[in-house]
C-alpha positions in Angstrom: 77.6 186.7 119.4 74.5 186.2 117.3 73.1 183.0 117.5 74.5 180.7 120.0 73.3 177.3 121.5 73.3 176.1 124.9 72.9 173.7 127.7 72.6 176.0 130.0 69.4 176.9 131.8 67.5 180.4 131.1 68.6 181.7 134.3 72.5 180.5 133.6 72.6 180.8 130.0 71.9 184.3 129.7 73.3 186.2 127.0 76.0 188.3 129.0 76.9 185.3 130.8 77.2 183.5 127.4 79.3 186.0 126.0 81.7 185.9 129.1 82.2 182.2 129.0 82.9 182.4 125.3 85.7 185.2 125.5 87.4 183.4 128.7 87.7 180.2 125.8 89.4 181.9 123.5 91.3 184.3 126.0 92.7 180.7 127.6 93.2 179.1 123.7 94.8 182.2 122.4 97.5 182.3 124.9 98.2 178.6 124.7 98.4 178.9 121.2 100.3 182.0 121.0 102.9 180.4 122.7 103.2 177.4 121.3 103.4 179.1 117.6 105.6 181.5 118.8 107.9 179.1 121.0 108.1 176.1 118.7 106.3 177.8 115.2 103.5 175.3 115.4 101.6 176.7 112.7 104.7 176.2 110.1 105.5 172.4 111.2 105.6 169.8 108.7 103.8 166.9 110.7 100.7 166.7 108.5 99.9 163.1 108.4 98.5 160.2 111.0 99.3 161.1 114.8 102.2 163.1 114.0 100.7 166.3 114.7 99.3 164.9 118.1 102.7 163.8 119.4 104.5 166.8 118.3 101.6 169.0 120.2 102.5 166.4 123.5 106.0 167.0 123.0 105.6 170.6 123.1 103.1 170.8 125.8 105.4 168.7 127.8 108.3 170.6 127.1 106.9 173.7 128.9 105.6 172.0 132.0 108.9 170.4 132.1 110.2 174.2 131.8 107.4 175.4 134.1 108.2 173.3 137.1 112.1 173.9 137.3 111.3 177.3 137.3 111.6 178.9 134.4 108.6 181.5 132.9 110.7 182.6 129.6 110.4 179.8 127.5 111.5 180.8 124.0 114.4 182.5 125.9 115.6 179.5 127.9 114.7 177.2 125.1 117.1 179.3 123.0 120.0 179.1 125.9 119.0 174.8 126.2 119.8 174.5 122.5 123.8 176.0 123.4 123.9 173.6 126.2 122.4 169.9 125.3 123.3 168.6 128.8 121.2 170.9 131.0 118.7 170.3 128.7 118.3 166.4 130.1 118.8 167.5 133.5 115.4 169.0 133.2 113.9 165.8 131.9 115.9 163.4 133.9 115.7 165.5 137.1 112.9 163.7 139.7 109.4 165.4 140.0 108.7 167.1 143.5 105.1 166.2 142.5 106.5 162.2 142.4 109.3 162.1 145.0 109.1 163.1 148.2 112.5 164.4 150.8 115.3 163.2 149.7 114.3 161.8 146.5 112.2 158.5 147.9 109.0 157.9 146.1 106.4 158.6 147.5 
């Protein structure tokens, strides 16, 4: 980094410190990214106009959580096995949250 511009104090804001919080950004944005334009080829979509591309970023982010809590850490893969088998696919999305319901499926 050349130039850079902070909030931070002198004592917090120095540069190394600067530099470290800048590459932990993009580490963290690059690998969200990369999957989603991997998974889903994000970059190539063809929602362009008014909030399309914000709900088709939602979807997709709430596609992998939904993937992420039942399990599942290959997503392209299992996405790829969902698309054969339509039925499992809702059984993610219908199935109760443990984060919502608690022992035998009562809300908590």
């Amino acid at each position: 980094m050349t130039y850079g511009i902070s909030s931070l104090d002198p004592e917090w804001g120095t540069p190394d410190r600067l530099q470290a919080l800048k590459r932990g950004h993009w580490l963290i944005e690059n690998r969200l990214h990369w999957r989603k334009d991997v998974t889903f080829d994000e970059d190539v979509s063809l929602f362009h106009v008014g909030q399309g591309p914000l709900v088709m970023a939602a979807l997709r982010d709430i596609a992998i959580n939904l993937l992420h809590a039942s399990g599942v850490r290959r997503i392209a893969s299992r996405l790829r096995a969902l698309s054969q088998f339509p039925a499992e696919a809702i059984a993610i999305v219908t199935r109760p949250s443990p984060l919502t319901h608690g022992p035998r499926g009562m809300t908590t």
